[in-house]
C-alpha positions in Angstrom: 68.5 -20.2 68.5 68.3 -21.8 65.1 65.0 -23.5 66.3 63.5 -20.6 67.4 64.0 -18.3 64.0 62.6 -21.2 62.4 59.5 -21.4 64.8 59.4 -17.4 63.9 59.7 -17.5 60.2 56.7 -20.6 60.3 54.7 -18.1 61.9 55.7 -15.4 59.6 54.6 -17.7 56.6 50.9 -18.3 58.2 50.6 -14.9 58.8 51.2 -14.1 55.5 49.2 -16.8 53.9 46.4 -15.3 56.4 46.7 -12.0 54.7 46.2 -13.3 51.1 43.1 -15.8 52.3 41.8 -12.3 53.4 42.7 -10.4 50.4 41.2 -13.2 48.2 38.1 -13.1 50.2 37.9 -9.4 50.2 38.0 -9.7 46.6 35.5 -12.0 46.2 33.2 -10.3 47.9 33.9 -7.3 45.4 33.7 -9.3 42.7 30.4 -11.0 43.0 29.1 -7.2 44.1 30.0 -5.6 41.1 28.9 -8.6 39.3 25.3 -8.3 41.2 25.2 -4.4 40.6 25.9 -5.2 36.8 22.7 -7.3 36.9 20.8 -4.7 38.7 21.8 -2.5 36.2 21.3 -5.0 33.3 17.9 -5.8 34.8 16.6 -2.1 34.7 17.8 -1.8 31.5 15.8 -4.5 30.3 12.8 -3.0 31.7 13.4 0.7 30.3 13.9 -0.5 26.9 11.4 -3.2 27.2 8.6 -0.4 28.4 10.2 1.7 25.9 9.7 -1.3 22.9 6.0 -1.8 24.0 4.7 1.4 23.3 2.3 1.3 20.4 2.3 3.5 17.5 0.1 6.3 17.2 -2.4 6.8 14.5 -1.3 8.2 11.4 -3.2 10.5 8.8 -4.1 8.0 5.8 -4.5 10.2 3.0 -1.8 12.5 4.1 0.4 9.8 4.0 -0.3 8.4 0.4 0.0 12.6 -1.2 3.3 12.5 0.6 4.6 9.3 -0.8 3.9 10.0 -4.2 5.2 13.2 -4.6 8.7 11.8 -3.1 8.4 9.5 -5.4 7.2 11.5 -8.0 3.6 9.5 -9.1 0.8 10.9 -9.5 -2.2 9.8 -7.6 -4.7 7.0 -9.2 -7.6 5.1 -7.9 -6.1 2.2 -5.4 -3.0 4.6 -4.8 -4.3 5.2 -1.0 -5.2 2.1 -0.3 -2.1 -0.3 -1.2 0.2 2.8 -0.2 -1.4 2.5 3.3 -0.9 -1.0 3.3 2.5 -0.4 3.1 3.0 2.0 6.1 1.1 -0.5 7.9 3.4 -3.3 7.2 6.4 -0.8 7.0 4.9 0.2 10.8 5.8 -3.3 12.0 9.4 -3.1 11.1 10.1 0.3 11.8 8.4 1.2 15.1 10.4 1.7 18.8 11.9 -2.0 19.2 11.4 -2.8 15.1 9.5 -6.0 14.9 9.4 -8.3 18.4 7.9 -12.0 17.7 11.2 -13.3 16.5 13.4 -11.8 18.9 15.7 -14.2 21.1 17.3 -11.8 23.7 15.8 -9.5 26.2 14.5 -7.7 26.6 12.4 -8.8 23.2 12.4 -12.1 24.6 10.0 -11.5 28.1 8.1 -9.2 26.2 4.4 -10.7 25.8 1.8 -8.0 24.7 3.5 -6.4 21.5 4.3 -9.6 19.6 0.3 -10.3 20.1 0.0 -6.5 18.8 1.9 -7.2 16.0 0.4 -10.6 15.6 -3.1 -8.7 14.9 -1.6 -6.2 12.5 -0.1 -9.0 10.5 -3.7 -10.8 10.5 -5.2 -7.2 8.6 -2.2 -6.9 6.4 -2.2 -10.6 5.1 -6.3 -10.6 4.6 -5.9 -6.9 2.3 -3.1 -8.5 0.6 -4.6 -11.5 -0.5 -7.9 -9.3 -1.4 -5.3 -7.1 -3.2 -4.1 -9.7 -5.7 -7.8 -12.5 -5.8 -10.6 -9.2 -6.4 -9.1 -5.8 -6.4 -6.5 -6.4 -9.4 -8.5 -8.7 -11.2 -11.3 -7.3 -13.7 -12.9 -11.1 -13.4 -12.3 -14.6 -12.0 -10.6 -15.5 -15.3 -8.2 -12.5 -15.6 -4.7 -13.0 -14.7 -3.4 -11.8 -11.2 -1.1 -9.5 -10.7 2.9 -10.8 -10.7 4.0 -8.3 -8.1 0.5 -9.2 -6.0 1.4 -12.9 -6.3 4.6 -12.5 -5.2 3.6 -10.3 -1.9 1.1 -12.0 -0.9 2.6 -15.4 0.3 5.7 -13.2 1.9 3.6 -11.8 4.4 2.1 -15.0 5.1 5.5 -16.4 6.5 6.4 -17.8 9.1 6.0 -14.5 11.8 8.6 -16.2 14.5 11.2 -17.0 12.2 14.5 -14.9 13.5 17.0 -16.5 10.8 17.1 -18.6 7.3 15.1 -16.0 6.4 14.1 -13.7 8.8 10.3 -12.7 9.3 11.3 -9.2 8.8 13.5 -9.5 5.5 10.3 -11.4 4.0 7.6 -8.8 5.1 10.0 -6.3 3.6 10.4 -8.2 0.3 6.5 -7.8 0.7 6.2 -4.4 0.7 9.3 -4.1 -2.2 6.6 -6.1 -4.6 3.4 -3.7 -2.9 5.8 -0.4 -4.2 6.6 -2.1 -7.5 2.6 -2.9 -8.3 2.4 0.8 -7.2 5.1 2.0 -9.5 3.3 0.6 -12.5 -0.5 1.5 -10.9 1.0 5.2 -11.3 2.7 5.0 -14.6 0.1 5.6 -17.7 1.9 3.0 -20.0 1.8 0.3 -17.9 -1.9 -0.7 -18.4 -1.4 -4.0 -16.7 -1.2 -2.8 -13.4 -5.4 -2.3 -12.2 -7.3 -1.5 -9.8 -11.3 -1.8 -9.8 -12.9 0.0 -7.4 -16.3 -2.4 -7.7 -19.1 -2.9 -5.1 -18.7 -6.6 -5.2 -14.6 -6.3 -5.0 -15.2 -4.4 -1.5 -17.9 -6.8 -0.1 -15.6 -9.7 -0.7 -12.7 -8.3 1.6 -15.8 -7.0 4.1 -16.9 -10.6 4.3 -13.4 -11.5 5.6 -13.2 -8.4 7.9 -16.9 -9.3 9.7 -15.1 -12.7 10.0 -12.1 -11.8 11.9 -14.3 -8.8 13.8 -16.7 -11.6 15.1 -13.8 -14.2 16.0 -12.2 -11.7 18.2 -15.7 -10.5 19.3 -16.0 -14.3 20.9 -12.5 -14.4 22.2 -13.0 -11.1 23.9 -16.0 -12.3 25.3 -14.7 -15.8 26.9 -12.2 -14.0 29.4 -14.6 -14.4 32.3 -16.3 -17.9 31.0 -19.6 -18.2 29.0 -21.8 -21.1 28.9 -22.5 -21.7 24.9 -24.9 -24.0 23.0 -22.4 -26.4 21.1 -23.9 -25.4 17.5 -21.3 -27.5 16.1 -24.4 -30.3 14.4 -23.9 -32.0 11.0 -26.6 -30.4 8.5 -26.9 -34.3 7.0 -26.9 -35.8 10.8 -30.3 -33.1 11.2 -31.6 -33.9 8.1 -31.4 -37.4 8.5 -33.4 -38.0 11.5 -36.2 -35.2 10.6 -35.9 -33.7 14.2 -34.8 -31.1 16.3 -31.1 -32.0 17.2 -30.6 -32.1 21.0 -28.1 -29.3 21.6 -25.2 -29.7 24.5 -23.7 -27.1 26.5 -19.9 -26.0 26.6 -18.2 -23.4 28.6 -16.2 -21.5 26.7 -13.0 -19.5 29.3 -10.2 -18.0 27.4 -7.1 -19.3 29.9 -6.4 -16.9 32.1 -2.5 -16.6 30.8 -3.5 -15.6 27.6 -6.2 -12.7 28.4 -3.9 -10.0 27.7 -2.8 -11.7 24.6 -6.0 -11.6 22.9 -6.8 -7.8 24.2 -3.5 -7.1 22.7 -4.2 -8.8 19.4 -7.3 -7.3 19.4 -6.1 -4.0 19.6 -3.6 -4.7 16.6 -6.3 -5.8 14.5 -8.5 -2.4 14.7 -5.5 -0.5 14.3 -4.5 -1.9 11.1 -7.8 -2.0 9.9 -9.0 1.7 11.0 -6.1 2.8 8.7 -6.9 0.9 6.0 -11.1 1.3 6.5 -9.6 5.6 5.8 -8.1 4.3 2.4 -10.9 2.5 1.3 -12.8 5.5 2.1 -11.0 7.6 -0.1 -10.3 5.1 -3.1 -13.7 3.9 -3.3 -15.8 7.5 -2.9 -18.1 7.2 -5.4 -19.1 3.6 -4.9 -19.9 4.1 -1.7 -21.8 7.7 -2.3 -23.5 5.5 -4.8 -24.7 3.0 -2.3 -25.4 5.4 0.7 -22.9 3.3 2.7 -20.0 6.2 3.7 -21.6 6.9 7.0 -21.2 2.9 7.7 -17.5 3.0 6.9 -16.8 6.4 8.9 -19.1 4.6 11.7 -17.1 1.5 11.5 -13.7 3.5 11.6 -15.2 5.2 15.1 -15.8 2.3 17.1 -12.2 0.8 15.7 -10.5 4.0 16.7 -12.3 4.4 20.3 -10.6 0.6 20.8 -7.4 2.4 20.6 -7.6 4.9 23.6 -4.7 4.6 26.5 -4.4 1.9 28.7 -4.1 3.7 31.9 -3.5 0.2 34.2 -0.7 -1.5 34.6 -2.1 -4.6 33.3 -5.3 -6.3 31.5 -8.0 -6.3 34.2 -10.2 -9.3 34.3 -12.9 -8.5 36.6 -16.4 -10.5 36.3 -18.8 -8.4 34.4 -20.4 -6.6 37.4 -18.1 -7.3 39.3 -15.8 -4.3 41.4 -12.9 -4.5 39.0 -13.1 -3.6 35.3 -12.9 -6.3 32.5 -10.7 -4.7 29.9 -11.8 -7.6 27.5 -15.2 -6.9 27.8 -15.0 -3.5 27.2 -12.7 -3.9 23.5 -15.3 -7.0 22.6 -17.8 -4.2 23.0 -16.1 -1.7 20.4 -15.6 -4.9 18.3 -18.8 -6.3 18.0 -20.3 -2.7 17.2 -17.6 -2.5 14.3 -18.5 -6.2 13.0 -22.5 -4.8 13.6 -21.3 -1.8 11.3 -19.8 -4.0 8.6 -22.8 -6.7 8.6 -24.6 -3.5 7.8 -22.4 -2.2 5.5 -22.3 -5.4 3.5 -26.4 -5.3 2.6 -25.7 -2.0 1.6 -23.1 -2.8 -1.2 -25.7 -5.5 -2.1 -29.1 -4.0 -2.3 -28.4 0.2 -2.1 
């Protein structure tokens, strides 16, 4: 009898420790499923926001935009007004657009994103090129004159380190930037502060131009190289040619921008002529007479054309790379086509700030 309760109660105990290897499984098998639906979730998230982050700003009415500022803050409006206040919504742009500013970030969906940190890449390239124009010619009556403090003090801030996320941050440096861009402005405005200039001068423009052909024709090249070029290596020594009284033998190079970074260079591309359409408007308004004066404001409205056709929608899904007459559309060729009409225009522009 005694045996046989005990042979019942063993059996009792296994079906109970049955039950709970069930249960335990059963709950596992929840478990990981909720934990799976939370990355599903998570995942789509990430995408969402991420096509949310990626959208890029629209274009914004330059001189609009400088009237407004200074009657909030109550200036009035001076020669150079429009053009270092649109600086600032340019670099303010980069901060304060859907996402704020990308590069640095270190989580998703930030982190996967690859076409807006090269977006904000080219904007950064226009704003650091005007700000260094801002505080070496248009400040400064002469090479000898002393440059602007708040200039000198913006100028290297932009040009830090633009994937820095801590120690300081890329964005707490751009925004000391555009403190020491609204503190030059402040005295620019203000009738008893004399030491705060801005020359409106042929020669002051062309320098900056000389530095925007520059960029235009770099990215012209890039743009180019998507589907492979062969180039003449051009690369001589003037003293090596000299030296031997002949024709140097030239070598051919192929030139292919890798395949990965395609999109990158469309993207930075497209940075680039949105900063500098914006700021081409400015110019435009500050520097009226000068170029009236030299015949040249068809070249800048002509030059802000081309830079403002680069920025119409991207209706695929992804930068195309077809060969040049090939069935698929190279979206590379087609922005190193707006581009190297806009570095035509400024070429152009240039011998007309010279010799009009």
């Amino acid at each position: 009898m005694l045996d046989w309760k005990k042979r019942m109660g063993d059996a009792r105990d296994r079906v109970d420790d049955s039950v709970d290897d069930v249960r335990s499984y059963l709950g596992g098998i929840w478990l990981s499923r909720a934990l799976a639906s939370l990355l599903v979730i998570y995942l789509l998230a990430c995408v969402v926001v991420g096509w949310y982050w990626s959208r890029e700003p629209d274009l914004f009415p330059v001189q609009q935009n400088a009237q407004a500022a200074a009657e909030r803050a109550g200036r009035q409006m001076v020669s150079g007004y429009t053009t270092v206040e649109t600086l600032k919504t340019v670099a303010q742009t980069l901060l304060d657009k859907s996402g704020g500013y990308v590069t640095n970030d270190l989580a998703p969906p930030g982190l996967w994103l690859d076409n807006m940190p090269s977006w904000e890449y080219g904007v950064l390239v226009q704003v650091r090129d005007l700000s260094r124009a801002l505080r070496k010619d248009f400040a400064r009556s002469q090479s000898q004159s002393t440059e602007d403090p708040d200039l000198a003090k913006a100028e290297p801030r932009f040009n830090f380190d633009n994937k820095s996320w801590a120690l300081p941050a890329s964005e707490s440096e751009y925004q000391e930037g555009i403190r020491s861009l609204d503190r030059y402005l402040a005295r620019l405005a203000n009738p008893n502060q004399p030491n705060a200039q801005f020359y409106t001068r042929a020669d002051n423009l062309n320098n900056w131009l000389g530095d925007v052909a520059t960029r235009l024709g770099s990215l012209s090249q890039r743009l180019s190289a998507s589907v492979g070029r062969v180039r003449l290596n051009t690369d001589i020594s003037p003293e090596a040619a000299a030296a031997t009284g002949k024709v140097p033998e030239v070598s051919e190079e192929v030139v292919e921008t890798p395949w990965l970074q395609i999109d990158n260079v469309f993207y930075e591309a497209r940075g680039q002529a949105w900063a500098l359409s914006h700021i081409l408007r400015a110019i435009e308004v500050d520097f009226a007479d000068v170029l009236a004066k030299k015949n040249a404001t068809i070249s800048v409205r002509q030059i802000i054309r081309e830079l403002e056709a680069a920025q119409e929608p991207l209706w695929s899904p992804m930068v195309l790379n077809g060969s040049g007459y090939g069935i698929l559309a190279n979206h590379s060729l087609v922005m190193a086509n707006y581009i190297s009409r806009a570095n035509a225009a400024v070429i152009d522009l240039r011998q007309l700030l010279e010799q009009g």
